[in-house]
C-alpha atoms as one frame of an Amber mdcrd trajectory, in Angstrom:
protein
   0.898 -43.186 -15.525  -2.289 -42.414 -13.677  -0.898 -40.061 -11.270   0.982
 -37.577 -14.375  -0.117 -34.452 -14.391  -2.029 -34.005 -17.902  -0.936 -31.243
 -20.156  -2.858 -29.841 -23.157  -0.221 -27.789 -25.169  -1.633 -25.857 -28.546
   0.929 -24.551 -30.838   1.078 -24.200 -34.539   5.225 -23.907 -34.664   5.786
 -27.956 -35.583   9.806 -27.062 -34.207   8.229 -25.602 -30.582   5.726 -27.690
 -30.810   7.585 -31.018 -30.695  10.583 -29.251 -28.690   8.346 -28.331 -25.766
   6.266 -31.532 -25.597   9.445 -33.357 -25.362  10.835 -30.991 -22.561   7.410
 -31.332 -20.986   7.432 -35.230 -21.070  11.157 -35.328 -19.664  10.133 -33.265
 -16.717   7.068 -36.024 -15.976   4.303 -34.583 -17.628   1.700 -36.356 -19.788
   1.335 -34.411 -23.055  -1.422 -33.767 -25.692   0.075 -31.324 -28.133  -2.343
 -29.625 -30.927  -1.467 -28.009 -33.943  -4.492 -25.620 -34.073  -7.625 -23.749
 -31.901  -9.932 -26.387 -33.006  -8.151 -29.894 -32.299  -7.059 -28.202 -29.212
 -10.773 -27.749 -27.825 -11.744 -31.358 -29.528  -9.177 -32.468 -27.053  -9.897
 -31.058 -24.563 -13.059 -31.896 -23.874 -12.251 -35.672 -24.734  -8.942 -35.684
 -22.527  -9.860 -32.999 -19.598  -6.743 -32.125 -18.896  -5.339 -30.452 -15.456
  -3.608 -27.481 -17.077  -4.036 -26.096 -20.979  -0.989 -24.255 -22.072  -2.179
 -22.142 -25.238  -0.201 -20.064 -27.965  -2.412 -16.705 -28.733  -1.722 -17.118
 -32.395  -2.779 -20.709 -33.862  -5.054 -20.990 -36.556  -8.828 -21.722 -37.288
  -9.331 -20.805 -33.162  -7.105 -18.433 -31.701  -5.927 -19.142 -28.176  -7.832
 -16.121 -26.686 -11.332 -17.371 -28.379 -10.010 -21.108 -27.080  -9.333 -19.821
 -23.935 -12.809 -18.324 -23.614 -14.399 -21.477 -24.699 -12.711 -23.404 -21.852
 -13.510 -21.264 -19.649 -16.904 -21.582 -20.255 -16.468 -25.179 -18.960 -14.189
 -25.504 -16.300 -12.174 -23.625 -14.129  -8.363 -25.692 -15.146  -6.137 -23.570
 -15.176  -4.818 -21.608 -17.912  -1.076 -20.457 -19.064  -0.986 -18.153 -22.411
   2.079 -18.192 -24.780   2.678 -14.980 -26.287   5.632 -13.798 -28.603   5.175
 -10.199 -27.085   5.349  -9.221 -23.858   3.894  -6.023 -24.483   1.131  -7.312
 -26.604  -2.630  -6.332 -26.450  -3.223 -10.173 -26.462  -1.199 -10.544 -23.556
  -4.098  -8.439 -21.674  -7.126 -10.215 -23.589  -5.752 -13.672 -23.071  -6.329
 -12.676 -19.219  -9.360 -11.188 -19.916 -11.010 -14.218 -21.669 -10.105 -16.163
 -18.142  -5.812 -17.116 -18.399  -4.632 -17.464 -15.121  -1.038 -16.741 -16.325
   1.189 -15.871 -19.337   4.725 -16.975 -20.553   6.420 -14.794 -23.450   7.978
 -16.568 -26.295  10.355 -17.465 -26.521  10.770 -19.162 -23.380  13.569 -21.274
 -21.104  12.104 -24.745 -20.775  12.721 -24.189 -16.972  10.486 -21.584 -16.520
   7.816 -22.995 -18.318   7.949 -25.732 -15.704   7.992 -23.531 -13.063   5.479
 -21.306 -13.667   3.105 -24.498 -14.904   4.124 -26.110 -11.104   3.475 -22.753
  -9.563   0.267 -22.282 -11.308  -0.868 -26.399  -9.949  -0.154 -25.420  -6.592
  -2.683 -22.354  -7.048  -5.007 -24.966  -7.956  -4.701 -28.329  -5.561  -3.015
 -30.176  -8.169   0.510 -30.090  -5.550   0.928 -29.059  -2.035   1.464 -26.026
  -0.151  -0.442 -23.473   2.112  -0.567 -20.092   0.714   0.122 -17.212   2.791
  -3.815 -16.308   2.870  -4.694 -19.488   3.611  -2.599 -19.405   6.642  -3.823
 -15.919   7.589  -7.623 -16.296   7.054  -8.185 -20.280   8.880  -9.738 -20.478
  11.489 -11.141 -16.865  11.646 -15.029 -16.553  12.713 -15.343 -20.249  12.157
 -14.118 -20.008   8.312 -16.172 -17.406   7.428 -15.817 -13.929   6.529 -18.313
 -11.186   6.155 -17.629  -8.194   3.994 -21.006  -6.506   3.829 -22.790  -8.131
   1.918 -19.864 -10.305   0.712 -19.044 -13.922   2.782 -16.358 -15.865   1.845
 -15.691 -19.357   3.438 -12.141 -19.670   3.729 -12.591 -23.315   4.615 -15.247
 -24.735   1.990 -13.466 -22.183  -0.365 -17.037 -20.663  -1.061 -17.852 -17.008
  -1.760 -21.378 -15.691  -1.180 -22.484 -11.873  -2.263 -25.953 -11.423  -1.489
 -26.752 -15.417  -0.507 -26.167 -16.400  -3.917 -23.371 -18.410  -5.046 -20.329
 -16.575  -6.792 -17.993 -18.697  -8.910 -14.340 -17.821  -8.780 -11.289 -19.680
 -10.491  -9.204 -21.074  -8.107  -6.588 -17.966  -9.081  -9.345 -15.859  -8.363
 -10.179 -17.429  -5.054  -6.433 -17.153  -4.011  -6.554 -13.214  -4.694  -9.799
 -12.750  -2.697  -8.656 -14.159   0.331  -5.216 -12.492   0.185  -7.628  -9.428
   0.423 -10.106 -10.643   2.962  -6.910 -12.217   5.374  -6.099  -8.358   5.859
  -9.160  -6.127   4.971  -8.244  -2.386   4.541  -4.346  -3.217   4.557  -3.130
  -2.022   0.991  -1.722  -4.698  -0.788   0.905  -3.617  -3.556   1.121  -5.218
  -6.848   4.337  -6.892  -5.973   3.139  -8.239  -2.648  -0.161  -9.757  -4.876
   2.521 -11.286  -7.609   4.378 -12.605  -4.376   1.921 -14.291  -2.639  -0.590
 -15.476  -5.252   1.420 -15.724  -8.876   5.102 -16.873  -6.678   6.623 -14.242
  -8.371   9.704 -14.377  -6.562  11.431 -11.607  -8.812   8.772  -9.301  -9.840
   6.905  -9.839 -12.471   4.017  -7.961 -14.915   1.612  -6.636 -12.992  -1.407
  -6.003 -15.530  -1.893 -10.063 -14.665  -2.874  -8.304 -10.889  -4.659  -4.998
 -12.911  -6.755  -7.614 -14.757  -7.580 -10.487 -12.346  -8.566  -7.907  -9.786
 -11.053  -6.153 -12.686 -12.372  -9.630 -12.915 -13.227 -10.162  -9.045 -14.792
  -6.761  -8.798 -17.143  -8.157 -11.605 -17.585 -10.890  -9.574 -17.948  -9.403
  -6.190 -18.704  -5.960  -6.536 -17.280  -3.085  -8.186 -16.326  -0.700  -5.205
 -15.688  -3.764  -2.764 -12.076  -3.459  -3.671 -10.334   0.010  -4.021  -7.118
   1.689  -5.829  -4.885   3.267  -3.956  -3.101   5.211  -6.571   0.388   4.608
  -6.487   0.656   1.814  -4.154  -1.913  -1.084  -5.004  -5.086  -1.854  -3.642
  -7.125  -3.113  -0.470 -10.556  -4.687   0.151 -12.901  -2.301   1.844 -13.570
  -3.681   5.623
C-alpha cells in the first residue's frame, strides 16, 4: 500500500531476520530486509525508505560505516540494533548519525514503539512536541541566540547567516533548548520530551546528540551543568 510506512531492516541472523520482518509486516509496515552492509545501502538508495533499522554487526559493511553512509544522504531516521547495551558501538552508532538504539535481544513491541516514536520525531505521524508548543509563535517564529537564529516555524537554524543542517532529532533537541534558554534541562527531562522515554532510558543518546549540535551550532552555545544536565546559554 502506498500510504505503509517503508522499513529498511539489515540483519545477518536469517532466524531474527525473518522473525522481525514478519512482526514488522503484521504491525503494517512495508519491509525490505538485508542480509548484509552492502545490499542494505544498494537498497536503500533504490527503495528510500522512511526509517532504516540497522544491526551494528553484519558483514562486508558494518551498520556504523552503513549508518555513516546514509547519513551522508539523507536525514531518515535511524534506529541501531545492538546485542550490548553497554557496548562502545552503542556510542559510535550515534556518533556516525543514529537517532536511536534498541539492544538485542528485543520485545517485538518495543521495537514498534520506539520505531513509531522515532516517526513522530520526524513528520512521518502526528503530534506536537512539547517545544513545539513552547517556542510557536514567539518573535514571529524566530529565535535569536547570538549569533544563532532558529525558525521554529520553517524549522530552519541559522549561525552566522549561513544555513546549518540538523536531523530532524537534532532539530527537536535544539528547540527544547531554545523554548526555555538558560533553564537547565536534565537528561531525563531531554529523554522525556524528545526520545518519549516514558521510563527513563540511556542517557549517552542525550551526551552524544547534544556533542553533535554543539558541532553544529557552536561549542559553548550549550553548557554542562555538572550533575544536573544542561541549558542553552541566553
Amino acid at each position: 500500500m502506498a500510504d505503509q510506512t517503508h522499513v529498511l531492516f539489515v540483519e545477518d541472523d536469517d532466524v531474527i531476520r525473518e522473525a522481525t520482518q514478519l512482526a514488522l509486516e503484521r504491525d503494517g509496515f512495508a519491509v525490505t530486509a538485508m542480509p548484509d552492509g552492502l545490499s542494505g545501502l544498494e537498497a536503500f538508495r533504490a527503495n528510500r525508505p522512511d526509517i532504516a533499522l540497522l544491526d551494528v554487526m553484519v558483514p562486508g559493511l558494518d551498520g556504523v560505516s552503513l549508518c555513516r553512509r546514509i547519513r551522508d544522504e539523507s536525514t531518515v531516521p535511524v534506529i541501531m540494533l545492538s546485542a550490548r547495551a553497554d557496548s562502545i558501538d552503542v556510542v559510535l552508532g550515534l556518533e556516525a548519525g543514529a537517532d536511536d538504539y534498541v539492544t538485542k535481544p528485543f520485545d517485538g513491541a518495543v521495537l514498534v514503539a520506539r520505531i513509531r516514536a522515532v516517526l513522530r520525531r520526524f513528520g512521518h505521524a502526528g503530534g506536537v512536541t512539547h517545544a513545539e508548543e513552547s517556542a510557536s509563535g514567539v518573535n514571529g517564529g524566530t529565535l535569536s541566540f547570538g549569533d544563532l537564529q532558529v525558525d521554529t516555524e520553517g524549522m530552519e537554524v541559522h549561525r552566522a547567516g549561513q544555513p546549518v543542517a540538523l536531523t530532524p532529532t537534532e532539530m527537536r533537541l535544539l528547540l527544547e533548548f531554545s523554548s526555555a534558554p538558560g533553564t537547565v534541562l536534565s537528561r531525563d527531562k531531554l529523554l522525556e520530551r524528545v526520545w518519549e522515554y516514558g521510563w527513563g532510558g540511556d542517557t549517552r543518546v542525550v551526551d552524544v546528540h547534544v556533542q553533535r549540535l554543539r558541532q553544529k551550532i557552536g561549542q559553548d552555545r550549550i553548557e554542562t551543568v555538572r550533575g544536573f544536565g544542561y541549558k542553552l546559554k541566553a
